[in-house]
C-alpha positions as CSV (number, residue, x, y, z in Angstrom):
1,X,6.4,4.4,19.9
2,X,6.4,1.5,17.8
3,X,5.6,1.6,14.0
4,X,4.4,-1.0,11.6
5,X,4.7,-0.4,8.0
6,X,1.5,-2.3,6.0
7,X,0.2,-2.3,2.7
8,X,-3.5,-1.7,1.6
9,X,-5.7,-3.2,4.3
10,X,-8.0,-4.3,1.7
11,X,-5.3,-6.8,0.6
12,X,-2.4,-7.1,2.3
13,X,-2.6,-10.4,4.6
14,X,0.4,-10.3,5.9
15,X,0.1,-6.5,6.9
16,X,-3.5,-7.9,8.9
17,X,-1.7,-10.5,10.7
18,X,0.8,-8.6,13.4
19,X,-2.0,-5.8,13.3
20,X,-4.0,-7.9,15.1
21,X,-1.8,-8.9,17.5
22,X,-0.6,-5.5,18.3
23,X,-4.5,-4.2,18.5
24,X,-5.8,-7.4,20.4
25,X,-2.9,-7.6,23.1
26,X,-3.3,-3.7,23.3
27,X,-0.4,-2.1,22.4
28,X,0.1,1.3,21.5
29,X,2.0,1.7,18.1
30,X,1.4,4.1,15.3
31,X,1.1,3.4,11.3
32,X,2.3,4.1,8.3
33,X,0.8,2.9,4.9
34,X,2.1,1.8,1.7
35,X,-0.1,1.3,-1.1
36,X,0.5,-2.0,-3.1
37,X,1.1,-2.2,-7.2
38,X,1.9,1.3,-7.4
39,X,4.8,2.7,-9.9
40,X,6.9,4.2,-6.8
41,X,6.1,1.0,-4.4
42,X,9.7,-0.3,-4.7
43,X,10.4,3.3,-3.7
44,X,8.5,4.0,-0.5
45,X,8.9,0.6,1.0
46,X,12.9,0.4,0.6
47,X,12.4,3.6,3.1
48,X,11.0,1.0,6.0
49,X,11.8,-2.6,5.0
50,X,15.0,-3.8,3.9
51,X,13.6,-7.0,1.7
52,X,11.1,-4.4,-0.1
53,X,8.1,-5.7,1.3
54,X,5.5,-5.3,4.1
55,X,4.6,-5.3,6.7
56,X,8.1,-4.0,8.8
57,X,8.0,-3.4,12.1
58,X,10.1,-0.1,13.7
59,X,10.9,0.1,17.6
60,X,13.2,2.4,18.6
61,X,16.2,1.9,15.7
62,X,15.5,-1.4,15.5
63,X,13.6,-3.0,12.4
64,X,12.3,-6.7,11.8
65,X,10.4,-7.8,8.8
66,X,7.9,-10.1,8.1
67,X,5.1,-11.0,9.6
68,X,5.4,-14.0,12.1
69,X,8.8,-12.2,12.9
70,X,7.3,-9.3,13.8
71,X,4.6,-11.3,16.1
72,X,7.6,-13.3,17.6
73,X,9.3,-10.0,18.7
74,X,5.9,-8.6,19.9
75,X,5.7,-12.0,22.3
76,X,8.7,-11.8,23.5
77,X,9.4,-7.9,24.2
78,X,5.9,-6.6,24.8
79,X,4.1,-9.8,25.8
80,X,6.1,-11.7,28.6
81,X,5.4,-14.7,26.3
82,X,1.6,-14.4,26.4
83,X,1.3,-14.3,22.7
84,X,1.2,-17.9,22.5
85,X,-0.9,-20.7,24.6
86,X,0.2,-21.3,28.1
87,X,0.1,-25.2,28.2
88,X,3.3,-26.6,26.7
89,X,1.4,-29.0,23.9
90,X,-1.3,-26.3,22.6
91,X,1.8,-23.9,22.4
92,X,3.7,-26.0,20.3
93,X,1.0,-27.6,18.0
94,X,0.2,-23.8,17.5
95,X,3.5,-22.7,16.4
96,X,3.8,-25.8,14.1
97,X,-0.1,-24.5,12.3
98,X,1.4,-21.0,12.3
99,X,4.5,-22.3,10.3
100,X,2.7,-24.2,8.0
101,X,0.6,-21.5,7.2
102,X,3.4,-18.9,6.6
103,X,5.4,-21.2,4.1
104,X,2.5,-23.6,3.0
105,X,-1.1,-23.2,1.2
106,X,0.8,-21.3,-2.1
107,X,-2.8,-22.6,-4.6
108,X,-5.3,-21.2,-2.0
109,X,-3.2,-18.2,-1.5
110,X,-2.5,-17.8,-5.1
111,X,-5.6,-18.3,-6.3
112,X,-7.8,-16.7,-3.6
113,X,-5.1,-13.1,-2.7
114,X,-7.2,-11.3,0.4
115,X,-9.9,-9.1,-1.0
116,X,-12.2,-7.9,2.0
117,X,-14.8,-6.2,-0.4
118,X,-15.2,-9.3,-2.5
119,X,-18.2,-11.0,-2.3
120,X,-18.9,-14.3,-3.5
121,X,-20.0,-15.0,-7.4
122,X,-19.3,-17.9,-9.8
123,X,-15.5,-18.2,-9.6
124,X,-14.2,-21.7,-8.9
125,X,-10.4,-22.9,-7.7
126,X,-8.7,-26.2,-8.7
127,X,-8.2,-29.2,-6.8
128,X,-5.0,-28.1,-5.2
129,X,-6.8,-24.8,-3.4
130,X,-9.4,-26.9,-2.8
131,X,-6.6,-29.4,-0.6
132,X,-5.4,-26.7,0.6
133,X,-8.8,-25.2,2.2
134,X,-9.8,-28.9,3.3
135,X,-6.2,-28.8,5.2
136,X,-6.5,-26.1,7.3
137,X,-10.2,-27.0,8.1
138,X,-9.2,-30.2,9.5
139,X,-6.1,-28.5,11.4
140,X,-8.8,-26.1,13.1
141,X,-10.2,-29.3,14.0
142,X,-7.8,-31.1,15.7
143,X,-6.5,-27.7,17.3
144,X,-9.7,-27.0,19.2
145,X,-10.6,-30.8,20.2
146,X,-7.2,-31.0,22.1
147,X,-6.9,-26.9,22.9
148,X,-9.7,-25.1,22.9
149,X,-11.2,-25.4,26.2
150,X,-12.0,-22.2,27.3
151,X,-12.1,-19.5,24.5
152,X,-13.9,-19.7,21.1
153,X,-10.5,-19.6,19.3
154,X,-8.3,-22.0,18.0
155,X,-6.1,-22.5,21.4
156,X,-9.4,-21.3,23.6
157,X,-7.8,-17.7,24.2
158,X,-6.7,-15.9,21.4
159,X,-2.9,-15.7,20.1
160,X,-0.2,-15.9,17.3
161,X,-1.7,-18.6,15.6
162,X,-5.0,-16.9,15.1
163,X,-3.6,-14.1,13.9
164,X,-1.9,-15.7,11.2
165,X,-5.2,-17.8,9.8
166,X,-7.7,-14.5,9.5
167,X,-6.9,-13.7,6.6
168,X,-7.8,-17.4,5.8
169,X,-11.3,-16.4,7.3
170,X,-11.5,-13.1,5.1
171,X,-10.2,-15.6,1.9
172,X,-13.3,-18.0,3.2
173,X,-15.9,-15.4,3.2
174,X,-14.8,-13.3,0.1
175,X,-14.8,-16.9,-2.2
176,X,-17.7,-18.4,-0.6
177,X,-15.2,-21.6,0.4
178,X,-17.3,-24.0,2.2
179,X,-16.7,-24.0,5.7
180,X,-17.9,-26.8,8.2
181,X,-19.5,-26.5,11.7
182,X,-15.9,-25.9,13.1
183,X,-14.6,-23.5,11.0
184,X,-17.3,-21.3,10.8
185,X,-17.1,-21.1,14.6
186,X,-13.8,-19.7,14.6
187,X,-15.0,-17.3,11.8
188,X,-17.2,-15.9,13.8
189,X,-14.6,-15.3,16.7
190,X,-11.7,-13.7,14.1
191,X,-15.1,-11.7,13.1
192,X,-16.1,-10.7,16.6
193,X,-12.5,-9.5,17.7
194,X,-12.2,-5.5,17.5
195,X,-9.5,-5.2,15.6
196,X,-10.6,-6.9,12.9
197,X,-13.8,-5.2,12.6
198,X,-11.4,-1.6,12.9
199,X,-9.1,-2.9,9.9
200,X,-11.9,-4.3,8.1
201,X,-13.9,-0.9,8.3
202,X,-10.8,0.6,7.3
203,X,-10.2,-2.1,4.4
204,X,-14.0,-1.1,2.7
205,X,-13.1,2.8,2.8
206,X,-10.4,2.4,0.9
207,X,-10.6,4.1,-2.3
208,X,-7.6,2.5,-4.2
209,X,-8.3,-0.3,-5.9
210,X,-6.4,-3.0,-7.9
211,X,-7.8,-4.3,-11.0
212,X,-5.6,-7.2,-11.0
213,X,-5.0,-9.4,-7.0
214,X,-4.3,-12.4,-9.0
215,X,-0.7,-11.9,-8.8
216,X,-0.5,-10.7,-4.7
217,X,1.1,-13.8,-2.6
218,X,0.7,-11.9,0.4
């Protein structure tokens, strides 16, 4: 049985993104939690994860870390390849998006960390997060005018590179980002999926809380 290691589901955005690979695509694996900002952190997580961190996937002896790792082995091992789109172009125009979101957008992550029971109030991000958000709306764009025949995600049928913008969409909806006609469209599909409505659930009856996401890259 496979086993991924994640953090609080309230917060932990890279923990959300090969969950929902894993639940979407069906495979059974079990779970083990690590609760984030704690004073024996360091401790539990060195136990799964050799860089400290989560999420860590465990199959069988065999351990990979981070999170579009993890998806990559899923794909290949579990998936025959069916992680990512089909059609040659779509799949490589989605792996470049899913790159550039796992070492790009630092001011929108840093200054909007996932909070799935935040709602939106008065608090405003600079012009650099504001880029950032205005980015990755116009790469949904251009995604889904030359992809997304035939699905309501960013490729049509869901994969990899949806996985890796939720937590966009939960960062969207918690700060009250504007979104346009486009991007509220694939909202509403990361929204509709069942595995993020089972995490999100999850997320909201969570009783730990941390005063302080400011400083929580994930």
């Amino acid at each position: 049985m496979l086993t991924l290691v994640i953090g609080n589901k309230n917060y932990s955005s890279w923990s959300l993104r090969p969950y929902l690979v894993l639940e979407t695509f069906g495979i059974a694996f079990d779970e083990v939690r690590i609760l984030l900002d704690t004073p024996h952190f360091q401790e539990d997580v060195a136990r799964w994860a050799p860089n400290r961190r989560v999420p860590a996937l465990h199959d069988d002896g065999l351990v990979i870390w981070d999170s579009l790792a993890i998806c990559e082995y899923i794909n290949e091992r579990y998936l025959d390849g069916r992680g990512w789109p089909v059609d040659v172009a779509a799949r490589a125009q989605a792996r470049s998006a899913a790159a550039e979101m796992h070492s790009g957008f630092g001011a929108l992550r840093a200054q909007m960390p996932m909070n799935m029971r935040r709602t939106p109030d008065k608090y405003c991000w600079d012009d650099a997060a504001a880029r950032d958000a205005a980015r990755i709306q116009a790469m949904w764009r251009e995604l889904r005018e030359a992809h997304g025949q035939g699905g309501p995600f960013l490729c049509g049928a869901f994969s990899i590179v949806d996985a890796m913008y939720a937590p966009v969409v939960s960062r969207f909806l918690s700060y009250g980002v504007p979104m346009d006609d486009n991007a509220r469209a694939f909202a509403d599909a990361i929204q509709s999926l069942p595995a993020w409505n089972r995490w999100r659930d999850a997320a909201f009856a969570e009783v730990e809380y941390l005063v302080d996401t400011e400083h929580f890259r994930a």
